[in-house]
N, C-alpha and C positions, 0 to 999 in steps of 0.2 A: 504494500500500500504506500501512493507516493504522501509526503509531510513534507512543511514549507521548510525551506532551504534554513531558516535564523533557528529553528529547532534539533534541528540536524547539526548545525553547527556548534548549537549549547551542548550538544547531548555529547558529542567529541570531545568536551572540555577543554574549547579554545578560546569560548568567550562565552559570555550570557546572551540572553535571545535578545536583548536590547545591543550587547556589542554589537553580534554576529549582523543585525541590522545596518548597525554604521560600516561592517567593513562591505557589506554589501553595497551599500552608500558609496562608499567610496572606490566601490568598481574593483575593492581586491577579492574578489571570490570569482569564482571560474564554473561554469556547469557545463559535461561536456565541449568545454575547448572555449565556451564561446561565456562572457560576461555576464554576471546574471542579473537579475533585477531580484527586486522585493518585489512577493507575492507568488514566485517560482516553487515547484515543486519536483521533488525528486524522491527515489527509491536506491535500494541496493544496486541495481542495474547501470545508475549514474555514476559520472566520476566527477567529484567535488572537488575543487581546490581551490585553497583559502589562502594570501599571501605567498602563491609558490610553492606550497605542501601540500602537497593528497590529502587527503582523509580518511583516514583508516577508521571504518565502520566498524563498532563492535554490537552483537545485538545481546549481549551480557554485561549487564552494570555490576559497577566492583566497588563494594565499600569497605574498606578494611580500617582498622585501627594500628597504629604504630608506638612502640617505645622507643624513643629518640634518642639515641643518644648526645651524651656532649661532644662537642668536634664536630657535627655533623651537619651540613648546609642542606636546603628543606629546595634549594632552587631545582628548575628540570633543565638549566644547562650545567656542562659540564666543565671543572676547572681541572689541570693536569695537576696530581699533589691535594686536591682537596676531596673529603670524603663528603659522601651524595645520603640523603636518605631514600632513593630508588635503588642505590647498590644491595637497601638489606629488602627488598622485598622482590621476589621470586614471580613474575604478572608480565603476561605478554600485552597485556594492555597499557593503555598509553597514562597514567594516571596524575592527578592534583591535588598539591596538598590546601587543606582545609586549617586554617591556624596555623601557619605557617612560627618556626620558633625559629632564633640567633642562633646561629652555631656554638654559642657558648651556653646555650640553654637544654634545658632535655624535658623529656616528660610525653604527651599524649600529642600525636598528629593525628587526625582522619583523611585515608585517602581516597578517592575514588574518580569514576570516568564519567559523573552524573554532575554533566554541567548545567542544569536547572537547580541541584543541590547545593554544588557549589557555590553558584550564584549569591543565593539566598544566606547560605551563611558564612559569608563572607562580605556581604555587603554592611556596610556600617549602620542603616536604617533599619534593618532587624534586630539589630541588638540580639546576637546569640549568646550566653553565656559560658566566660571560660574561666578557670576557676585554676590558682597557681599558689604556692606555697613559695616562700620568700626567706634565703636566712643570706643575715648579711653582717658586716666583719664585725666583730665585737668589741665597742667602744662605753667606756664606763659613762662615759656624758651622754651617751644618746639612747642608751638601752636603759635609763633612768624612766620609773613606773611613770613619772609626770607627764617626761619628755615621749615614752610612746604612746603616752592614751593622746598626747596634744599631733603626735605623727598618726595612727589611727586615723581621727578624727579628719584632719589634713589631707589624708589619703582619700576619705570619701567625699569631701568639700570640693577636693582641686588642687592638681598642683602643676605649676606650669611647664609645660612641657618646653617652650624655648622656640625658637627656630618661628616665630608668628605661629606655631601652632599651636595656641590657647592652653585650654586647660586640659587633660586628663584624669580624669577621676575613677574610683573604686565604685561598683553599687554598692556591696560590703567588703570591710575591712575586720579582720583583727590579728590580737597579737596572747600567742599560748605556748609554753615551753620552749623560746626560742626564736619560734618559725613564729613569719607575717602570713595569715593567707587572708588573698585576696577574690574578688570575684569582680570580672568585668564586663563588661558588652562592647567594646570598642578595641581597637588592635590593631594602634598607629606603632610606626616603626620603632619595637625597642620600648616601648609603652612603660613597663613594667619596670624596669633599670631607667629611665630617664625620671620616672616619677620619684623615687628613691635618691637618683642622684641629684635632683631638684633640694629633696629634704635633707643632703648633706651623708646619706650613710651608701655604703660600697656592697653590694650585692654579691654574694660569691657561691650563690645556689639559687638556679631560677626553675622550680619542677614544674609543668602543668600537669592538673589531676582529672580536668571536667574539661568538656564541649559540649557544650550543648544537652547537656543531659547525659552524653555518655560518658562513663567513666573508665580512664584505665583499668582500675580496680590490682591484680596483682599479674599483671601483664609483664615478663621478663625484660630488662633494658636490649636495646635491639630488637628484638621478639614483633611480628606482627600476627594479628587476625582476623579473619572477616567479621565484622559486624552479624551478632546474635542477631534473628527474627526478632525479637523484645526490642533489642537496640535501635534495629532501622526503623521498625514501625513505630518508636517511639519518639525520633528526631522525626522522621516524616510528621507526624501529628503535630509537633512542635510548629514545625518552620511553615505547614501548612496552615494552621492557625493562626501563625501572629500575621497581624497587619504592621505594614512599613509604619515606621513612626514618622 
C-alpha cells in the first residue's frame, strides 16, 4: 500500500514528518530519479532518496534500551579513535538515539528506527521526562545542609544556563546520601553539568535512570534490550496523550 513520501521519511529516522516536508520543500528528496513534490506517494517498489542516500526501508520497528557507557559518543557518525554507542549494539537497522548523553556521561539511551517516536520525544514541546542522578566533587562549603537545600531549590527555580540560553530548570530536585537526583523535560546541550557549573560545584558522575517512563532498572553497563511489550505500550500511551505545550 502506497503512504505519503514525509511518512516514509519519519519512519526511516531521518527526520520528523514536518522535516521530511521541508526537505521535500527544498527539492532534496528524489522519487524514482525524478524530484518529488508534497502530497506524492510511494510503496516498497519505489526508490527514495533523500539528500543523496537511498533509503533503506525497514518494515520492522526496533526499540531497544541501552546502558551507556562513559567514553562513549551517542552520534551516528563516525570518529577514527572515538568509541560509538552503535559499536555495542548488534541491529542491521539503521537506528537513533533518543536522549542522547556526553561522552562523559553514562546511564539509559532509547534507540530505535521509529521516527514518529522519535520525533515526539525528542522535541522540547512535549516535555518527556528524564530522570539522572548527580554526584559531584566534595567541597565542605557547598555540600553545607543550608547551602544545598538553597542549590535544590535553585535547581528547580533556574539556573542560567549562559551562552543567551536563559534558564534551565529541574521539575524536581533533590538531595539524599550524596547523590542530586534530578528530573527534567528539557535536554539542551550539557543541561545537567552546565546547570551545576552555573551553581559553582564540578560534576564527576552524570547517570540517567528514566525516559520517559522507562526505566533502566538493573540493565548491565554496555548491555542492550529490546523494549518489554509493558514498556512500549507504555511510552506509546505517554507520548500519545500529551499534547505539545
Amino acid at each position: 500500500m502506497k503512504e505519503v513520501l514525509q511518512k516514509i521519511i519519519a519512519a526511516s529516522g531521518i527526520a520528523s514528518r514536518r522535516g521530511a516536508e521541508a526537505l521535500i520543500r527544498e527539492g532534496l528528496v528524489k522519487l524514482n530519479g525524478y524530484t518529488a513534490k508534497l502530497g506524492e506517494r510511494a510503496d516498497e517498489n519505489d526508490e527514495i532518496v533523500v539528500d543523496g542516500k537511498r533509503i533503506q526501508r525497514s518494515t520492522r520497528k526496533v526499540y531497544i534500551k541501552l546502558n551507556k557507557p562513559m567514553g562513549y559518543t551517542c552520534t551516528n557518525r563516525y570518529f577514527k579513535g572515538e568509541k560509538n554507542i552503535y559499536s555495542l549494539v548488534d541491529m542491521p537497522e539503521r537506528l537513533f538515539a533518543i536522549g542522547r548523553l556526553d561522552k562523559d556521561s553514562r546511564g539509559l539511551v532509547i534507540l530505535t528506527n521509529d521516527g514518529e517516536m522519535t520525533a515526539k520525544l525528542t522535541h522540547a514541546k512535549f516535555g518527556s521526562e528524564k530522570k539522572y542522578l548527580v554526584r559531584v566533587a566534595p567541597d565542605d562549603r557547598l555540600l553545607k545542609k543550608a547551602t544545598i537545600d538553597q542549590t535544590v531549590r535553585t535547581l528547580k527555580k533556574g539556573v542560567d544556563l549562559g551562552e543567551g540560553e536563559g534558564l534551565g530548570w529541574a521539575k524536581a530536585a533533590e538531595y539524599l546520601n550524596g547523590v542530586f537526583t534530578l528530573v527534567l523535560t528539557t535536554g539542551r546541550k550539557r543541561q545537567v553539568r552546565r546547570m551545576f557549573q552555573g551553581l559553582h560545584y564540578h560534576v564527576v558522575d552524570l547517570f540517567r535512570t528514566e525516559i520517559a517512563g522507562v526505566m533502566l532498572g538493573d540493565l548491565p553497563e554496555g548491555k542492550w534490550e529490546e523494549l518489554s511489550d509493558y514498556e512500549l505500550n507504555k511510552l506509546k500511551v505517554k507520548i500519545n496523550a500529551k499534547e505539545p505545550r
